[in-house]
C-alpha positions in Angstrom: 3.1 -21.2 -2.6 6.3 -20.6 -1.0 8.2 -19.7 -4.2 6.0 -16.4 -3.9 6.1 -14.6 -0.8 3.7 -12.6 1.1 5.9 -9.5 0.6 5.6 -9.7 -3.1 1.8 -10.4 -3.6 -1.1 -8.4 -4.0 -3.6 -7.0 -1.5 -6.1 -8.7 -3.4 -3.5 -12.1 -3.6 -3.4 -11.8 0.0 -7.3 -11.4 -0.1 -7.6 -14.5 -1.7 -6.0 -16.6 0.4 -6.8 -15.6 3.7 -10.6 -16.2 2.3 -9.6 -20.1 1.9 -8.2 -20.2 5.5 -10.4 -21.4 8.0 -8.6 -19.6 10.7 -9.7 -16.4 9.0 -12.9 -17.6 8.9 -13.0 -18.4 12.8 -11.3 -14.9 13.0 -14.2 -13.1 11.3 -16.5 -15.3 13.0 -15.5 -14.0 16.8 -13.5 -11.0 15.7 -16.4 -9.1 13.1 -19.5 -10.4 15.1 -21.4 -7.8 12.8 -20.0 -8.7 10.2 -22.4 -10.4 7.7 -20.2 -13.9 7.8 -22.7 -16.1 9.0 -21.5 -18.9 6.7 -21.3 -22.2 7.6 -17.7 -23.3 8.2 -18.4 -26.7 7.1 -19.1 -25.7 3.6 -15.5 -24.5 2.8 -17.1 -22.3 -0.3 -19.9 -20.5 1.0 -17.2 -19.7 4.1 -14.7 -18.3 1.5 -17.3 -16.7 -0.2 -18.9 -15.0 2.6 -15.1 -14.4 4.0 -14.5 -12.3 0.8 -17.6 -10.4 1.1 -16.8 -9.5 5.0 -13.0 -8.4 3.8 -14.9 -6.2 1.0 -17.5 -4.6 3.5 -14.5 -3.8 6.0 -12.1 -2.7 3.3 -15.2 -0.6 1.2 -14.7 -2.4 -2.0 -16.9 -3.8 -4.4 -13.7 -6.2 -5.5 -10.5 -7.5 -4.2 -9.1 -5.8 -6.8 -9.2 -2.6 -5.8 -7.1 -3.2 -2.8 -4.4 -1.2 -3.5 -0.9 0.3 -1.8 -1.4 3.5 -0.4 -5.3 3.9 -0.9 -7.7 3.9 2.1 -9.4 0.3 0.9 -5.3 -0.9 1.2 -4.8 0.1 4.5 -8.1 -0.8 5.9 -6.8 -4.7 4.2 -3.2 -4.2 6.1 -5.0 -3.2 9.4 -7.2 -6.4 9.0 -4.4 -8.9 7.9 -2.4 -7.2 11.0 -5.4 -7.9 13.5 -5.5 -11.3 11.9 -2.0 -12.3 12.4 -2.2 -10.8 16.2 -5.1 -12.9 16.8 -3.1 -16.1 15.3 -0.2 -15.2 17.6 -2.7 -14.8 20.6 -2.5 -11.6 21.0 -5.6 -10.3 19.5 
């Protein structure tokens, strides 16, 4: 959806669709070993599924949508979308 970008989304947006990615997922899988991920990544649902529950664990949410600017849960989200694009750059 590049008619929409990152900058103007939502936390929870941003959520959403790092969930679908299955980099994220391979992210979460070596990344978050502790994590309760432990979904198979060749069932694309239960991995987005179990990728949103990770992101709301790590965040301390009960939903996406109350990743917000400025709050703790938002920041923990930025720090984790940060690691995550480190890690797709190499260096993380």
């Amino acid at each position: 959806d590049d008619e929409n970008p990152v900058e103007t989304r939502t936390y929870a947006q941003r959520a959403g669709i790092l969930c679908k990615s299955a980099a994220f997922h391979t992210f979460l899988t070596e990344k978050h070993p502790n994590a309760t991920f432990g979904a198979s990544l060749t069932f694309p649902d239960d991995a987005n599924k179990a990728a949103a529950k990770v992101i709301r664990d790590i965040c301390g949410v009960t939903s996406r949508k109350e990743l917000t600017v400025g709050s703790f849960s938002g920041n923990q989200f930025l720090e984790l979308e940060s690691d995550f694009n480190l890690w797709m750059r190499g260096n993380g």
